[in-house]
Each structure stands twice: as C-alpha cells, then as structure tokens.
N, C-alpha and C positions, 0 to 999 in steps of 0.2 A: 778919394775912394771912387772905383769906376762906379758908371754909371749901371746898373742890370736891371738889362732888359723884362718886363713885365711877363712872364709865362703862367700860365691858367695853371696850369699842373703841378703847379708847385701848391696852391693853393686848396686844390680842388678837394671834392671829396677822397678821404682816404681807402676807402675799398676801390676806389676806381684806380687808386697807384696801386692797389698791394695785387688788381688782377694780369697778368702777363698770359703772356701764351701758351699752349700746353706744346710740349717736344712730340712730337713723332715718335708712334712708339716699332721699335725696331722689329719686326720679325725673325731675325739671328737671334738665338737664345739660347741658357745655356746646353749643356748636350751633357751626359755621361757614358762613361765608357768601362767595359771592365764589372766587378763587383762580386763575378764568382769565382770559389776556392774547391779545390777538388778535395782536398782532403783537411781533415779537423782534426785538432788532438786534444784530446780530454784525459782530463787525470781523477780518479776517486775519491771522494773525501769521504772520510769517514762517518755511519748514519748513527745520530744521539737519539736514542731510543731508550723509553724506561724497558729496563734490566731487570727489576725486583718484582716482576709478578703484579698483577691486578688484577681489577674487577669491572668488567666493560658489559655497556649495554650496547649493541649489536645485534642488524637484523640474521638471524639464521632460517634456514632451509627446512621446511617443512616436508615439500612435494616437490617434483620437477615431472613434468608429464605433457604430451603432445596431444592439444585436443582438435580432432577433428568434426568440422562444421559441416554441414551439405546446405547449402543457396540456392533457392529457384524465387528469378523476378524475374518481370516486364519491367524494360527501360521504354517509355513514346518519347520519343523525339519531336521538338517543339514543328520541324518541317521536314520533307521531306527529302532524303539521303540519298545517295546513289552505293557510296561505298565507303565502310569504315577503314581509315589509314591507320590509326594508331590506338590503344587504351592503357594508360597509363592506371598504377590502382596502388590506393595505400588503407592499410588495416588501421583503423582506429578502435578502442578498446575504452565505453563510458564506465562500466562495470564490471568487477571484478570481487565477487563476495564468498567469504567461506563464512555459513552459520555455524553460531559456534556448537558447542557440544554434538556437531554432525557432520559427517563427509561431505556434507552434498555443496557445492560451487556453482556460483549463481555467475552467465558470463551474458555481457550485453556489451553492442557496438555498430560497427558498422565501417560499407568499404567504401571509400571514396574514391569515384573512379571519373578519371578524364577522358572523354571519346571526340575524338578527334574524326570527321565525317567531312564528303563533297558533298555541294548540293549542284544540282545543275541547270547552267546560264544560257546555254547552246548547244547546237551538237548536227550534224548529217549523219551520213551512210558508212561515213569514216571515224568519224569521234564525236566526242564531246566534251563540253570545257565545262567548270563552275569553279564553285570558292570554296577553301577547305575552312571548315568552322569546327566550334567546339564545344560542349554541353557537358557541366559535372554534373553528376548525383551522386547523394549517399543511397547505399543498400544496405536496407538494418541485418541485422542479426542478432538472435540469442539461446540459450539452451543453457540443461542444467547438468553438472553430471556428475558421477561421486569418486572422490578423491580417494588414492592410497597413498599415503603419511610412508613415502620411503627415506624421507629425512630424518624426522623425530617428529614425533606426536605433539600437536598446540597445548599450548597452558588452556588449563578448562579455567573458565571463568567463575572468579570468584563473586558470589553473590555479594549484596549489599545487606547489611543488619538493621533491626527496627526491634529495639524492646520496648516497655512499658514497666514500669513500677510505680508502687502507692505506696502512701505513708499510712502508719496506723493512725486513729483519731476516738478517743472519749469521747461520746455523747450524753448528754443528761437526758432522763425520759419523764420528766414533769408532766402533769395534768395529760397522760398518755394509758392510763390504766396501770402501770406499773408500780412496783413497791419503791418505796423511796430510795435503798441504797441497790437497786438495777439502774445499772448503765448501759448504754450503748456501745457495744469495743466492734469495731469495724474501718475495713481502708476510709479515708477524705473522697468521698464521691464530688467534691467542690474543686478537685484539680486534675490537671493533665501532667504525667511527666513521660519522658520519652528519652532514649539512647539511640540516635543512631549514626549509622557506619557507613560513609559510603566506598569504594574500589574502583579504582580504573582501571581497567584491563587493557591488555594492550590487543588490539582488534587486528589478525591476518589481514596481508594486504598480498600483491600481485606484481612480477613484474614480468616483461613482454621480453624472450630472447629472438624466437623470429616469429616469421608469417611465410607460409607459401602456400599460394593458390592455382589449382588447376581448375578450369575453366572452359566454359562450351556456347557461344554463343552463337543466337541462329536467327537471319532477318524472318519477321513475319509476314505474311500476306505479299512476298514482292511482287510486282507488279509492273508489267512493260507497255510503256506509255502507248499511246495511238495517237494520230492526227500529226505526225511531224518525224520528217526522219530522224534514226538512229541508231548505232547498233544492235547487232539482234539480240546479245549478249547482255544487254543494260537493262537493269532495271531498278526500278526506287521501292523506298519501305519505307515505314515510319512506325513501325516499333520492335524490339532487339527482347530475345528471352532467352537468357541466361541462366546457366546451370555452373555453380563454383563451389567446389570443394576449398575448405579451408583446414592446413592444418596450423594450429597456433600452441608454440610450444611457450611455456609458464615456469615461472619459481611462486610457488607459495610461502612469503617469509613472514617472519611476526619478530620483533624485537626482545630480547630475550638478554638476562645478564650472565655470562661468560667468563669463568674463571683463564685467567691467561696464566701459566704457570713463568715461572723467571728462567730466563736464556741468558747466555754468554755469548758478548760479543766478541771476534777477533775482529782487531784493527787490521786496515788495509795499509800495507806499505809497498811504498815503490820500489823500483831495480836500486835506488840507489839511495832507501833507507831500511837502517836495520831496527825490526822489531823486536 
C-alpha cells in the first residue's frame, strides 16, 4: 500500500470543504422576442342560465338626478407661491342619505385637490428660478335637496310592533270589608307580558355616475417683492379663493325583490353545426 501523503484538508473541518468559490455572474441573459398576435379567434359557448322564472333580490332605481353644488373657500398655502402649474381634483362623497318617508337627500363630502405651485430660489431683471412643490387639501361640502322618485317610489318603512297582554286572576278579599263570597276578578298586576316585532327595512343607498367641476380660482393679496431684482410681471401670494361649481349626477337605489319572468334560450351554433 503506497504511502499518502498527510493533507490537513482531508481532515479539516467540514464547512470549510463544502465552501468553494461563487461563479461570476454573467451579464448576457436571457432576452425575448416576439409575443404579440394581431388577430384572435373566439368562438361562443353557449350561456346556462336559469330559464324557469324567479324571484331575485336586486338593487333598483329609485331616482337618477344631476345635483348641483356651488363652493367658495380660502386655500393659505403653507409658503409663499409664485405661480400655480397644475390642480389636479377628485370628488369624494362621505354621505349620501334619503329620510325615509320624505324626499329630502342629505349629501356630504368633499374635494380633494392637488395644487401643484413655484416657490422662488433666485431670479434678476430677466427671470427667476425655484422649486415646483405641492400641497393637498380637502374642501368640504354639503346641502340638502328634495328628490323626484322618477324611478319608482321607496318601500315606506315598516314599523316595529310592541303589544302587551294580561292574564285574568281570582283574588280573595278577606278581612277587607267585604262579604265573604266577593271576589276580586281583575288582570295579574304581579306580571309583565309583551309580543314584540321587529323589521328591517332595507335603507336607500347612493351610487356616484359622474362629477364635473367648473371652477374660478383667483391669487389673493399678490404682491411684488422689493429689495432685489425681478421681473415686473412677478409676483407671490399666499392664499388662493376659489369659486367651484359641482355638478354630481346620483342613482338612488334600495334592494327590492323582483319577479323575473321565464325566457327561452336559443343555442348558439357555428357555420359548421346544425341546430
């Protein structure tokens, strides 16, 4: 048997054989190519639909109506602006109420708007430079106003019941002044008894088809700096008062059960099968 040579590494700890080098990792990698199709072919299958008629609960259409809002706020701006670039603005809508047994529509919200503004860093007799920043606010809004039911008229609300009844009850009138065979015939004043009922109705709700806002916004107090050149044309503000018309068109729905009467279906067939 030859003789071998003594090597550490044969011996050594095992994590230190099992760690090797890591490879280079390639920058070439894979690539695709291709992937779109001009055109697609679809073929109909036929839709399994119940056929015999039911009884669905579904919201329906009360009201559809276009309400107009009128807005006037003061925005102050945290610093001083030069000129607004951009206002981005999205209607949100917290409430939305019909009382019941009345037209009247309770509406609350508010518009959330991005304004986009310079401030300014420098400037001479030719320009001026700054940073274009950005500040949101909500603007509330709310008002009331009375509905006409061009859909169909809401389910009126069914109240909830509460009776009362008593049991008759014999009483003896001993050592009371009375003759021995009077009785006492009258309800058990010794108990409570009670029936009641309650209903859930199902409560008008709201949904949102659009929003469109016209709008007038005008800087306040502007004001043209002194003490450093600038154009003549410049000047900074630091609060914005706005005038926005809202119009916001509405479904007034409420869930209601719906008789679907039974339909016939025809099957759909191809060029190249016969029905």
């Amino acid at each position: 048997m030859p003789w071998i040579r003594y090597d550490p590494s044969m011996y050594g700890n095992k994590k230190q054989k099992q760690k090797r080098q890591e490879p280079p990792i390639k920058t070439a990698c894979v690539r695709t190519t291709g992937g779109i199709a001009s055109d697609c072919v679809n073929t109909p299958v036929e839709i399994t639909a119940l056929s015999t008629g039911a009884v669905a609960k579904i919201p329906v259409v009360l009201a559809e109506l276009t309400l107009q809002l009128n807005v006037n706020a003061v925005i102050d701006l945290p610093e001083s602006a030069w000129e607004i670039k951009r206002i981005k603005k999205h209607v949100k809508v917290t409430q939305c109420l019909l009382i019941q047994d009345t037209n009247m529509l309770f509406i609350k919200g508010f518009v959330r708007k991005n304004i986009d503004y310079t401030t300014h860093c420098c400037s001479n007799s030719q320009g001026s430079c700054g940073d274009i920043k950005q500040c949101t606010v909500d603007v509330p809004f709310s008002c009331t106003t009375a509905l006409v039911f061009n859909g169909i008229d809401p389910l009126p609300p069914v109240p909830s019941i509460s009776t009362e009844f008593e049991y008759f009850r014999k009483q003896e009138l001993n050592d009371l002044g009375f003759a021995d065979k009077d009785k006492l015939l009258s309800g058990d004043l010794s108990e409570f008894n009670q029936t009641s009922t309650e209903f859930f109705n199902e409560l008008p709700f709201c949904d949102l088809v659009s929003a469109r806002i016209v709008e007038f916004d005008e800087f306040l107090n502007p004001t043209h700096p002194t003490g450093g050149k600038i154009p003549f044309a410049e000047k900074f503000f630091e609060s914005i008062e706005e005038k926005m018309i809202i119009f916001l068109t509405l479904k007034i729905m409420q869930n209601r059960q719906v008789a679907i009467p039974p339909i016939s279906i025809v099957p759909v067939c191809s060029d190249y099968e016969q029905c």
